[in-house]
Backbone as JSON, one array per atom type, in Angstrom:
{
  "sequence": "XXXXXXXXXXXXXXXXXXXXXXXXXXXXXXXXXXXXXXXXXXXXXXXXXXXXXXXXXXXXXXXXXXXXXXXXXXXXXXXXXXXXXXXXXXXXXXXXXXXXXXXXXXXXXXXXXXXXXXX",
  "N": [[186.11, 182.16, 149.1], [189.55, 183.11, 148.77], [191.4, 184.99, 150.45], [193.52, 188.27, 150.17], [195.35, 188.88, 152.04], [195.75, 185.82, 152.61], [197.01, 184.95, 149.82], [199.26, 186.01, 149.71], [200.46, 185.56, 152.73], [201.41, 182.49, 151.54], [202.66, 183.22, 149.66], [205.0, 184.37, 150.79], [205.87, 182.34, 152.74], [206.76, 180.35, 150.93], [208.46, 181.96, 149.57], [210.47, 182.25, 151.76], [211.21, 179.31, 152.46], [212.43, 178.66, 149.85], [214.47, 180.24, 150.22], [216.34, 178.6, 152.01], [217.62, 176.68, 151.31], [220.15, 173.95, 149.64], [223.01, 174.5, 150.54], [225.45, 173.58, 149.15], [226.09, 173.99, 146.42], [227.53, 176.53, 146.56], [230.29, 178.38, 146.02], [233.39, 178.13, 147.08], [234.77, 180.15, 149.41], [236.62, 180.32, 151.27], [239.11, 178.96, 152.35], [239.85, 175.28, 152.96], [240.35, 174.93, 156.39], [243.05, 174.75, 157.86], [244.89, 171.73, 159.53], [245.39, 170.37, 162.55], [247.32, 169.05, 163.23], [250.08, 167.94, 161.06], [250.27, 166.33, 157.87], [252.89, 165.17, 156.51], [255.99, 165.7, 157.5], [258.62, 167.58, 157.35], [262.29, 167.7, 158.11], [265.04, 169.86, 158.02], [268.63, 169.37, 158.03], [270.53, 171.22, 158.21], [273.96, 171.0, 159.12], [274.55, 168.43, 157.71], [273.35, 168.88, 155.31], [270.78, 167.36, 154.05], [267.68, 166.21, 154.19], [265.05, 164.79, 156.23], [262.75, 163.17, 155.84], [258.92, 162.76, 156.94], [255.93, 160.82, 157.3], [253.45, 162.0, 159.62], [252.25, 159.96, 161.01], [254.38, 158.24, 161.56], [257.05, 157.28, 163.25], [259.9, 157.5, 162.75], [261.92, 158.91, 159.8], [262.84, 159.23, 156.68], [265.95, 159.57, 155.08], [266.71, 161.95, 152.8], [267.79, 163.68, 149.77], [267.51, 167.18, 149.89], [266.56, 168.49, 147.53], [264.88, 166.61, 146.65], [262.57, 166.01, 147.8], [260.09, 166.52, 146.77], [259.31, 164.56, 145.21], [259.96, 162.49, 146.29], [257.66, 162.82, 148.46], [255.3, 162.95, 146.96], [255.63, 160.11, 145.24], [256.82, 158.16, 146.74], [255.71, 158.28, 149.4], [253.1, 158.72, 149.14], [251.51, 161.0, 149.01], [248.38, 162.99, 149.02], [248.17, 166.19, 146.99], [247.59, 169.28, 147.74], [247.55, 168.74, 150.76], [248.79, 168.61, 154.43], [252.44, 170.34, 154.86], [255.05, 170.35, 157.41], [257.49, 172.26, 158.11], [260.65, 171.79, 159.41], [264.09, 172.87, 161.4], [266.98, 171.65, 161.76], [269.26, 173.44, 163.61], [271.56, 175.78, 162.14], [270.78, 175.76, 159.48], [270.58, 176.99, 156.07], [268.86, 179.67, 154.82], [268.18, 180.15, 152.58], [268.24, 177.63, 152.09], [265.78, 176.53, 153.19], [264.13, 177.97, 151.91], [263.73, 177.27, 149.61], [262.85, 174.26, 149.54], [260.58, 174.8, 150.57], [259.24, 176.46, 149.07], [259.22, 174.52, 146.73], [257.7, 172.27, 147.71], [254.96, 174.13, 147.9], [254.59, 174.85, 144.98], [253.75, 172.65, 144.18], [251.4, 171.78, 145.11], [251.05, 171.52, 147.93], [250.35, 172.19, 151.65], [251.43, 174.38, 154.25], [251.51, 174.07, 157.62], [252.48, 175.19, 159.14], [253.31, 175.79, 162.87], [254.73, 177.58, 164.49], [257.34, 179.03, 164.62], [260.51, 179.18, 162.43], [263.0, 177.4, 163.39]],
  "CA": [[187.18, 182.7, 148.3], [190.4, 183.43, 149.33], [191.44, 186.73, 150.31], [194.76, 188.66, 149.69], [196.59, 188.35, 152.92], [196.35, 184.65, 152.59], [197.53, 184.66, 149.04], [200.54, 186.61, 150.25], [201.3, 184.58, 153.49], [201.6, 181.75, 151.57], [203.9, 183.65, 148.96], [206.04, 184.67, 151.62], [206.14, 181.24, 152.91], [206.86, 179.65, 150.03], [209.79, 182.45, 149.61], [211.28, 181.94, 152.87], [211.57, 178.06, 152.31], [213.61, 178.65, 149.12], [216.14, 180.71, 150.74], [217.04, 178.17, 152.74], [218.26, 175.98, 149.96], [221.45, 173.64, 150.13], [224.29, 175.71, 150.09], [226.1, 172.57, 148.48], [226.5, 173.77, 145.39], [228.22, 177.47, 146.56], [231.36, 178.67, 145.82], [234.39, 177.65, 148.44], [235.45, 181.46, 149.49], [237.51, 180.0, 152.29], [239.75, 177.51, 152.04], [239.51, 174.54, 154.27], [241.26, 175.12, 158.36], [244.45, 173.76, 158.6], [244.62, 170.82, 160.18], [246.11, 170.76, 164.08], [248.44, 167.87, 162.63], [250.52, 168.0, 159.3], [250.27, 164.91, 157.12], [254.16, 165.14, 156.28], [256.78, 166.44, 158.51], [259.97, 167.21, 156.64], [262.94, 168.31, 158.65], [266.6, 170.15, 157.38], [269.41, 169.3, 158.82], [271.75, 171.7, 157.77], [275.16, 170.36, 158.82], [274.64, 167.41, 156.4], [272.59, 169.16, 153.85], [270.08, 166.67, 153.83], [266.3, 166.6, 155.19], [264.5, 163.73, 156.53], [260.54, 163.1, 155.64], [257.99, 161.42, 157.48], [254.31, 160.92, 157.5], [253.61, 162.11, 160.73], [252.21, 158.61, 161.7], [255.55, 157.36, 161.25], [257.99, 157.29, 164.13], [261.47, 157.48, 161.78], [261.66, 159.19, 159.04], [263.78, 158.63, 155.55], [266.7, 160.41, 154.7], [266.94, 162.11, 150.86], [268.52, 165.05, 149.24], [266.28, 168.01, 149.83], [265.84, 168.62, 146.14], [263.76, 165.1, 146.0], [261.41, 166.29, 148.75], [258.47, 166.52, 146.63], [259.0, 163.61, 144.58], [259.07, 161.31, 147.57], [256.2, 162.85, 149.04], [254.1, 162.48, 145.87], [255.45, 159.41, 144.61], [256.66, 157.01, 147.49], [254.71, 158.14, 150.43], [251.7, 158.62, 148.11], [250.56, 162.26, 149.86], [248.07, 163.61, 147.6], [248.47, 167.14, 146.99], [246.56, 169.58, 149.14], [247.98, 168.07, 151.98], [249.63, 169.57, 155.09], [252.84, 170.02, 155.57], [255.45, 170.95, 158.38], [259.27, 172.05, 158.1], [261.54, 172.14, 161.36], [264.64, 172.97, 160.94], [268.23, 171.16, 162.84], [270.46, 174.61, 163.52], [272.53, 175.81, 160.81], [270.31, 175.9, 157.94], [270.81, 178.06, 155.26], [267.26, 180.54, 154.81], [267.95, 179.6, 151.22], [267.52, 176.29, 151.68], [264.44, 176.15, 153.24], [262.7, 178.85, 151.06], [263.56, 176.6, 148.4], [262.12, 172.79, 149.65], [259.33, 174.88, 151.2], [258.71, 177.1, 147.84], [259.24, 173.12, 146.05], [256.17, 171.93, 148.6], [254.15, 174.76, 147.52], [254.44, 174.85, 144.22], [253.26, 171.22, 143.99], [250.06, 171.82, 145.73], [251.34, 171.13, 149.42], [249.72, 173.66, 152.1], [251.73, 175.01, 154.79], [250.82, 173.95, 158.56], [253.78, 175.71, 160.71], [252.12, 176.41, 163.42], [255.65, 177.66, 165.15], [258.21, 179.68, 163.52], [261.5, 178.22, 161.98], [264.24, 177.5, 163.94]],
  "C": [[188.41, 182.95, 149.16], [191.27, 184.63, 149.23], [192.9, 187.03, 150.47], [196.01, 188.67, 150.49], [197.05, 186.55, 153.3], [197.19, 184.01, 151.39], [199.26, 185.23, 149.25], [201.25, 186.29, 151.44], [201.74, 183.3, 152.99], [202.52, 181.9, 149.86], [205.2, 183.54, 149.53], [206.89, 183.39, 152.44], [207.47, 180.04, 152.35], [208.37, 180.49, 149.51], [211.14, 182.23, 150.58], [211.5, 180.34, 152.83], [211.92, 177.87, 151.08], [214.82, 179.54, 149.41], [216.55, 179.73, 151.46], [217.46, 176.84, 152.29], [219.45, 175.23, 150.62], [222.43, 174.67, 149.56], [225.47, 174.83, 149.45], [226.78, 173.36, 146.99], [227.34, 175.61, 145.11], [229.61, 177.76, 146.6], [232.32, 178.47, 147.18], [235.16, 179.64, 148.37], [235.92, 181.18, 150.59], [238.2, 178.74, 151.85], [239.31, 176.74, 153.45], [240.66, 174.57, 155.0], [242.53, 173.83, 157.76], [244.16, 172.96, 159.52], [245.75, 170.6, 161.52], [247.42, 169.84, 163.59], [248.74, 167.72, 161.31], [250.53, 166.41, 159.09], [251.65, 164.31, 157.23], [254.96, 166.51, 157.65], [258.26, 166.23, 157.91], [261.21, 168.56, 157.57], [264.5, 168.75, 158.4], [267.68, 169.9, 158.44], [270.8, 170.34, 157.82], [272.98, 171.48, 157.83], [275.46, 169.48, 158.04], [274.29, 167.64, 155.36], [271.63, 167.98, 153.16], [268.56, 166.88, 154.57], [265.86, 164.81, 155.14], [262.86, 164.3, 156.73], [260.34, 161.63, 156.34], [256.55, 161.77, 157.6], [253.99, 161.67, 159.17], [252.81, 161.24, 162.0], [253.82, 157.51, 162.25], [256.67, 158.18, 162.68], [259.66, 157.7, 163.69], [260.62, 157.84, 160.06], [262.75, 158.89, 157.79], [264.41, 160.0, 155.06], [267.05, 160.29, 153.1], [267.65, 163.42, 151.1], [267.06, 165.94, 149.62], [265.93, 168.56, 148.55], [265.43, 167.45, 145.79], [262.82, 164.77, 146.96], [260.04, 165.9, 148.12], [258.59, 165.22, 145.94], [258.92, 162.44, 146.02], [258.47, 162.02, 148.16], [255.49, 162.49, 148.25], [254.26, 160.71, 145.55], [255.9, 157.56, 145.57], [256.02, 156.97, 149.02], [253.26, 158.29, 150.17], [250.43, 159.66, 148.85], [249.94, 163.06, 148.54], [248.22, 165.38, 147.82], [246.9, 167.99, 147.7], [247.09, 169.25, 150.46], [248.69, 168.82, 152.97], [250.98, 169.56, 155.3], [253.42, 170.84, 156.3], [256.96, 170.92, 158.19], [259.75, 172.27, 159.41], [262.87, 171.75, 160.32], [265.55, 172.4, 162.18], [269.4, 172.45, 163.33], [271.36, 174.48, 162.28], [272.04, 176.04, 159.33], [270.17, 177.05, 157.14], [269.1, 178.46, 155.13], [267.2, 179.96, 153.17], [267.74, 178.69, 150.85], [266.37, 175.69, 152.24], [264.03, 176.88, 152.84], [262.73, 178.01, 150.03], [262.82, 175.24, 148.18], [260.79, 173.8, 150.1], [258.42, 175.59, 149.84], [258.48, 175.67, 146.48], [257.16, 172.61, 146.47], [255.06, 172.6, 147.76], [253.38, 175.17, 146.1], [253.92, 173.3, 143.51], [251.82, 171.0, 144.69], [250.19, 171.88, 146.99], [250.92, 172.85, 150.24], [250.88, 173.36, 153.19], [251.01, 174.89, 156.39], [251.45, 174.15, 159.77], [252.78, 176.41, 161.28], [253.27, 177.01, 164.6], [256.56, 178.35, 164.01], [259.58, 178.59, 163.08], [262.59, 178.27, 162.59], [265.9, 177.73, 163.06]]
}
């Protein structure tokens, strides 16, 4: 017969190898780490009032209006949202105009990967 501390080691067993379950299917209570390198790298130049974007594979970047930031990121560099990016600024720039391309970014899904303050 089998006696009561073996029916109960092999409870306990059998408990301890369902806690240790995939954790696959648990809730994301962190977001995922910034990444050491932004995807996009969009930079103001305030004396012209223009910003220049670039992948940050890309050596040269393309000059737009900074109110058509997010649309060329989404729609001709084809960055899906989520993505990192990075503002630098040329001297001169108004605070108002980068809270506004960077509050643009953000409100479009784009994360945030200054890893340096804003010049």
């Amino acid at each position: 017969m089998i006696d009561a501390r073996t029916v109960f080691a092999c409870i306990a067993v059998v408990a301890f190898l369902a806690g240790c379950g995939s954790s696959a299917n648990a809730p994301d209570s962190v977001p995922p780490p910034i990444a050491a390198k932004p995807d996009v790298l969009v930079t103001l130049d305030g004396e012209h009032h223009i910003c220049i974007v670039a992948l940050s594979s890309e050596a040269q970047g393309s000059t737009i209006a900074c109110d058509d930031v997010v649309p060329f990121v989404r729609d001709e560099l084809r960055v899906p949202g989520g993505s990192i990016y990075e503002i630098r600024a040329i001297p001169k720039v108004e605070q108002a105009e980068l809270a506004k391309v960077e509050a643009s970014l953000k409100r479009a899904g784009y994360r945030s990967g200054a890893a340096q303050p804003h010049r």
